[in-house]
N, C-alpha and C positions, 0 to 999 in steps of 0.2 A: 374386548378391545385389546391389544398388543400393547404390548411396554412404552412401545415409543407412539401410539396413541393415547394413552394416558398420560404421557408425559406432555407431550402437547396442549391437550385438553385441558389438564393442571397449570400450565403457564398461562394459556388462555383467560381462563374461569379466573386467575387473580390478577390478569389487567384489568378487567372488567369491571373489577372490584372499583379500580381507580384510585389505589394508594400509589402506584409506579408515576402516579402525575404529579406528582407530589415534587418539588422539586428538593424539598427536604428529606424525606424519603428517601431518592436516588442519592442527593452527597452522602447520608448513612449507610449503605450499602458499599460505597466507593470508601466512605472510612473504614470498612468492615476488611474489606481486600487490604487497604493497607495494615492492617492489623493482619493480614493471614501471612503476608509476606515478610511481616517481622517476625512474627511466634513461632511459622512453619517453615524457614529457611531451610533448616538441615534435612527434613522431611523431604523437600521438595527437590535440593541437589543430592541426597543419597536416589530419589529415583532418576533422575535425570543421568546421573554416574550409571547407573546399571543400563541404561537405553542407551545412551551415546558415550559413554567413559566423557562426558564433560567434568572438572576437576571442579570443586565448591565457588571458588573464585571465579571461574569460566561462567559456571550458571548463573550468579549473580552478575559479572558485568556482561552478557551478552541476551538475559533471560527476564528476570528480575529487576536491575538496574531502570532500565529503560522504563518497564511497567509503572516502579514507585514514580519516575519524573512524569511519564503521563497520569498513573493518580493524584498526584500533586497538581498539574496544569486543571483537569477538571475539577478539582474540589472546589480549588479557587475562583473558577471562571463558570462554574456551570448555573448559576444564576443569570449571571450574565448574556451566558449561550441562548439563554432558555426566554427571554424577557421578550416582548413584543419591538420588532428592528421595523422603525419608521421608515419610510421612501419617500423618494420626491415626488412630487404632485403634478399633475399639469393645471391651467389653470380653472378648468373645468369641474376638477376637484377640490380646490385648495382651500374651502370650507369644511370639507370633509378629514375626519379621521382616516388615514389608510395606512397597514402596517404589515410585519410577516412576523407571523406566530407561528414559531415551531411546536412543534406536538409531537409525543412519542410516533414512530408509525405502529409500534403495535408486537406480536410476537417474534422477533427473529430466530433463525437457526442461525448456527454460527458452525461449522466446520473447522474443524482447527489443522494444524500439518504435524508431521512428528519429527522437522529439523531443527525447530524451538519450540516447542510443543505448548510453553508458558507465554511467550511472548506474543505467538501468533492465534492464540485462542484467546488469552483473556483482554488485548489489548481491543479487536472488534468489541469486547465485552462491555468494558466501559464507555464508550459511544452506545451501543445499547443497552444501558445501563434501566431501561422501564422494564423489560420483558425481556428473556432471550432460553431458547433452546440449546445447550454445549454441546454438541459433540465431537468432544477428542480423537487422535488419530490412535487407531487401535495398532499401528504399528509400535509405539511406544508405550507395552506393556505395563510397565512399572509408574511411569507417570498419568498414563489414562488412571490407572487405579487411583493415584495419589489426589488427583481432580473430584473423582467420584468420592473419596471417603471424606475428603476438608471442604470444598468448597459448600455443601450444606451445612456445616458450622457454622459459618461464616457469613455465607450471606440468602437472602429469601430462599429457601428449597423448593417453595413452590413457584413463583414468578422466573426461581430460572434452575429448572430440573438439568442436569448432566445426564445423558445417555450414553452409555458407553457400549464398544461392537465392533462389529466389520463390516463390510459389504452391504448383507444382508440386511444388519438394521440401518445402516444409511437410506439403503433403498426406502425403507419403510418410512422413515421421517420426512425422504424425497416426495413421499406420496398423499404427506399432511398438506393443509394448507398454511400459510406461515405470510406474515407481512413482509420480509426482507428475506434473504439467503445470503451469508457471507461466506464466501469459501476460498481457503487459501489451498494451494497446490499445483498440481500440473494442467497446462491444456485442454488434454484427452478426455479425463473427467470434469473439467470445469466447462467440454460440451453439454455434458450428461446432464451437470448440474442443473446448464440454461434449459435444456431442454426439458427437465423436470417443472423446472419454474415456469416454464411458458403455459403449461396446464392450467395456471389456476394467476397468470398472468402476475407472476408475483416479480420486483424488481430485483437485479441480485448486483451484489458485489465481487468479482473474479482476479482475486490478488495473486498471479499466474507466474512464470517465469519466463527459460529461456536463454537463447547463448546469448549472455553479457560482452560484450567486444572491448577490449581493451587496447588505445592505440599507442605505443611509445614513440616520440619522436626521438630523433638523434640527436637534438641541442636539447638535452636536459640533464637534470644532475642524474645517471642512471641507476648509482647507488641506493638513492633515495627514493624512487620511482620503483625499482624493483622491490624495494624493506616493504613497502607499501602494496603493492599489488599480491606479496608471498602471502602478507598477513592476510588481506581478503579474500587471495584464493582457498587457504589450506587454513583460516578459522572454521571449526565444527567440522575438520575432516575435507575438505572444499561443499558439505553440503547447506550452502546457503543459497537461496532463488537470486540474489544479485551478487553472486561472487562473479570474479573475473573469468569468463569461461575460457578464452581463448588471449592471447597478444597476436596481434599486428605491428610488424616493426621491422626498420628496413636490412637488408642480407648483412650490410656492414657494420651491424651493434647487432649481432644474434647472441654470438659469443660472447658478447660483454654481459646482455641479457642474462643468460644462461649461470653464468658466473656468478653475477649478483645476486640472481633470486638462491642459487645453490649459498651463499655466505648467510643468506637471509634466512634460511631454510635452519639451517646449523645452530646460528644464532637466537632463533626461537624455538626449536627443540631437541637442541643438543645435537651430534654426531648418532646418536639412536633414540628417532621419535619415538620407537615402539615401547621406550621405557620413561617417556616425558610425560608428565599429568597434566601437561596443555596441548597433548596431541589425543583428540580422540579415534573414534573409529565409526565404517561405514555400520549403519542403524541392523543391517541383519544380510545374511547368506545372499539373499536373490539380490541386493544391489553390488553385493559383491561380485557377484557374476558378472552382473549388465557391465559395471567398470571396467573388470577385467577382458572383457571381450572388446572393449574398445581398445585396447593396446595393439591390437594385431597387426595391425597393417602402419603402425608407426615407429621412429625411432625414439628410445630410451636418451634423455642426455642426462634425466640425474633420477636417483629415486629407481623406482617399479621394484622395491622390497614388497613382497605382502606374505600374508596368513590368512589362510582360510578359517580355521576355527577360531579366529582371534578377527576376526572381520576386518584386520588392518590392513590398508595400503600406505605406501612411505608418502610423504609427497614429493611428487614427479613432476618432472619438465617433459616436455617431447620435442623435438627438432624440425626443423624441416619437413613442418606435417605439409600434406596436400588439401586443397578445399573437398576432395570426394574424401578423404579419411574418415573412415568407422568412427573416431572421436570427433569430427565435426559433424555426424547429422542427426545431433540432438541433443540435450542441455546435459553437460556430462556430471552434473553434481555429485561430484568425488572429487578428490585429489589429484587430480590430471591437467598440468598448466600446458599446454600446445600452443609452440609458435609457428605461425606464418609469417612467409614474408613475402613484402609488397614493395613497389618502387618507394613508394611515398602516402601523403595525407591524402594524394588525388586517389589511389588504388584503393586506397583502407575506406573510403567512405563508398566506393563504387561496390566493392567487395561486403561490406555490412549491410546496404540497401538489396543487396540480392535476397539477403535473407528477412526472416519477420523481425518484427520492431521487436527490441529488446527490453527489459526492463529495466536494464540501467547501460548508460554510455561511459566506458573511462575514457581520458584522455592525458599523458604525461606530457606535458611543454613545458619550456621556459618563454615559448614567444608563445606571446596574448593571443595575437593572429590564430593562431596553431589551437591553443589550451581553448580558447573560445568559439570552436565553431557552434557552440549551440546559437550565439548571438551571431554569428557571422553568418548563418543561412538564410535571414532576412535582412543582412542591412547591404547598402548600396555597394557598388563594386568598387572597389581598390586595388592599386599597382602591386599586387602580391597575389603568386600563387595560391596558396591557400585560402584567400578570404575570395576572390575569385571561384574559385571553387566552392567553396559554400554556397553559392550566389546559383550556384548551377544544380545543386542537391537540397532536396528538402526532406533528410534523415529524419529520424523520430523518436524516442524511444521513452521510458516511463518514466526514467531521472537523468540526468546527467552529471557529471564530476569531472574538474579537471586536477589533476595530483593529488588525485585521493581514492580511496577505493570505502564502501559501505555505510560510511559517518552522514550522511543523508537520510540514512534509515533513524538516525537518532534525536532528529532535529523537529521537534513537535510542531510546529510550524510550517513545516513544507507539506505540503500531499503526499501521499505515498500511494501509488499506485501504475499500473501499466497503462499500455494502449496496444491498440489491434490484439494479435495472439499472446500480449504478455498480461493482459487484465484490461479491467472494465473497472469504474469507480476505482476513490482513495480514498484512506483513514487517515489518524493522527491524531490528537488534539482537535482543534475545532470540527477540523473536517472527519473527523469520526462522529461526533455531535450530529454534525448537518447530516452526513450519508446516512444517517440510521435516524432523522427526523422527518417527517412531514412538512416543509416548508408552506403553512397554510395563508393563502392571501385574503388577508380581511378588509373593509370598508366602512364606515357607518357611516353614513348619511342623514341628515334631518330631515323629518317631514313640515318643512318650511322650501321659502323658494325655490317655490314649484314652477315661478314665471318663465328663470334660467333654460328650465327642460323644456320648454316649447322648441328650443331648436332641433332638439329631438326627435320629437314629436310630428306624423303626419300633422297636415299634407305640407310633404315638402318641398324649399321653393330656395332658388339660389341665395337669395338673402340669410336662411334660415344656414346655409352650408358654407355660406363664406366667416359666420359667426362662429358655428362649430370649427370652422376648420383654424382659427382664432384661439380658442381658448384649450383646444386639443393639442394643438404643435406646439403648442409654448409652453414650458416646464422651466421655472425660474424660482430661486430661494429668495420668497420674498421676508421680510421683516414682518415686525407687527405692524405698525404702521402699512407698509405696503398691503398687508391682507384686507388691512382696515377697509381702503384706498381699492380694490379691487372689489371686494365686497360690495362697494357703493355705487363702483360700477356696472359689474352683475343686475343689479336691481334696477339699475335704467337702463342698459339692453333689458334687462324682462320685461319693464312696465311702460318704456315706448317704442323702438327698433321690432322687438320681436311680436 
């Protein structure tokens, strides 16, 4: 057997066991991780400093941070999660016990990315916190390692084995059979992924990316708008899957654009980011390349300092890009902010729907109209250009934000996840729970009035189907009393009508 058959095999063999059902069990594990992230802190950003020059502060609020508040939401809730959730009845049932019991589904792989490499691996973790397969991205060297030597401390070694590799052994764990696939990163391979899963019909979750669109309007504070979109472009280097890939904004605020995000650039890391410990760098040589080859065919307006042995690029503005520009045909996850420009709100959304749904939508207004078109694409038409215009498009994308860029990612509560080419399924907080559970639907029944099921029952006669169709369509909260009072009913349709 190969490494990552056994490592399989080994997660397997201790679900089976059935202590991961345990739901005491799993909060122990989840207490175990936050204990790894209080002991192992400097552990964990001295490797993450050496993979992306993120600064100790950086990897705790961008990496870490978040992780402790979603361990904290499940410790406290995952009883809760986990409990049998009652449903409404119809009144055919309303005798009956009927509920939905989640269940672990079983062994996951989990796939992790290497532009938070903690944040995007362990946080699937915890929603599949019964069973789960790790594997880290081998592009981050020093943190894969870091994964591989602590997290067996910490928490089951066996119920959730780390494999760590490239290619190669991905393929091979592609080739296990597994109850979920969680995979975070590009597209291209998260075909491969599905197409792996399709073999043994396994369901997967595809947390993807893609050009994020960012729209500025011209009635808003642009100062503010800009401090705001620099941070989310040009945090972790711009490589984050819902950074601002592009602005949209109209010909007569370029300049001002341009201006502010350069104030904003300065102000968060100095007059030379190559020497700021909150500016990091691209993960390794060959995305330096793919970045740099997207400059070619556009204009410089701030920034395009870089180093090749030092994998820096400044962060950069571009001008007056075109929609065929080498930096528009594909998610540029780097440091490269490129504006376009459009008459208005009517261009910017005709111009986004051309392309695939995105993972996340910005939009800067001060008019609601404007700031709102997520809500404005279904509601009824109004004496305004723009909410007319929503009315006429039905955009889409994995999140949306109006005067704000990333902080949705933070928010345990919301979904997170794409649609069409930017992902499949979302995590968080509960919904990490649900997606990596089996929502199983149960019933009990008494072997008692047996008279009711006659209508069920051959041979049958329209009498028998105007009754069914009685106690089927109606679904009402009744009291006890009222159950009482139905009950009593029931038994006289069974013991005369039927």
């Amino acid at each position: 057997m190969s490494r990552e058959q056994q490592a399989v095999a080994r997660a397997r063999k201790a679900f089976e066991t059935g202590r991961s059902k345990s739901v005491e069990h799993r909060i122990r594990q989840l207490k175990n991780l936050q204990r790894l992230f209080t002991e192992k802190q400097s552990v964990i950003s001295a490797a993450v400093k050496k993979d992306l020059n993120k600064s100790e502060v950086g990897t705790q609020l961008y990496e870490t941070l978040g992780l402790e508040g979603e361990l904290n939401t499940a410790i406290n809730h995952l009883k809760e999660w986990a409990a049998p959730r009652p449903v409404e009845k119809n009144l055919l049932t309303i005798s009956d016990t009927v509920y939905i019991k989640p269940e672990p589904l079983g062994v996951v792989l989990i796939i992790g990315a290497w532009n938070y490499p903690w944040a995007v691996t362990i946080q699937p973790l915890i929603g599949a916190i019964a069973a789960a397969v790790i594997k880290p991205s081998e592009v981050c060297v020093h943190t894969a390692k870091v994964m591989e030597d602590l997290l067996p401390l910490y928490i089951d070694k066996e119920l959730y084995p780390v494999v760590t590799g490239g290619v190669s052994e991905t393929q091979e764990l592609l080739r296990q059979r597994f109850d979920h696939i969680f995979y975070t990163g590009n597209s291209v391979v998260g075909k491969l992924i599905m197409e792996a899963a399709a073999k043994n019909l396994t369901p997967v979750t595809l947390e993807l990316g893609g050009k994020s669109p960012c729209y500025i309007d011209k009635n808003c504070d642009l100062t503010i708008a800009c401090r705001r979109v620099a941070w989310g472009k040009y945090t972790n280097c711009g490589q984050t899957c819902i950074a601002p890939d592009y602005i949209l904004c109209e010909p007569s605020i370029q300049d001002r654009v341009i201006e502010e995000v350069k104030k904003a650039i300065k102000e968060f890391y100095t007059d030379n980011p190559k020497t700021c410990p909150d500016y990091g760098r691209i993960i390794n040589q060959r995305h330096f390349k793919r970045i740099m080859n997207m400059l070619e065919d556009s204009t410089v307006a701030a920034g395009g300092d870089n180093e090749e042995s030092d994998c820096y690029i400044a962060p950069t503005v571009l001008r007056d890009v075109k929609p065929e520009a080498k930096v528009m045909q594909e998610e540029i996850f780097g440091p490269l902010l490129p504006i376009l420009s459009v008459s208005g709100l009517d261009e910017a959304i005709k111009f986004i729907n051309k392309g695939e749904k995105p993972l996340a939508l910005y939009c800067f207004s001060s008019d609601n109209k404007v700031s709102n078109i997520n809500h404005c694409t279904h509601a009824d038409a109004q004496q305004s250009t723009s909410q007319n215009l929503q009315n006429d498009r039905r955009d889409s994308s994995g999140g949306f934000l109006a005067n704000d860029c990333l902080v949705h990612f933070s928010v345990g509560s919301l979904p997170f996840g794409g649609v069409g080419n930017s992902g499949m399924g979302c995590y968080h907080g509960k919904y990490s729970f649900d997606q990596l559970s089996h929502l199983r639907s149960c019933l009990i029944k008494k072997l008692n009035m047996e008279g009711v099921n006659r209508m069920r029952y051959p041979p049958h006669t329209p009498k028998k189907l105007g009754w069914a169709r009685f106690f089927i369509l109606n679904s009402v909260d009744l009291g006890w009393v009222g159950r009482m009072a139905l009950l009593a009913l029931m038994a006289v349709v069974a013991a005369v009508v039927l």
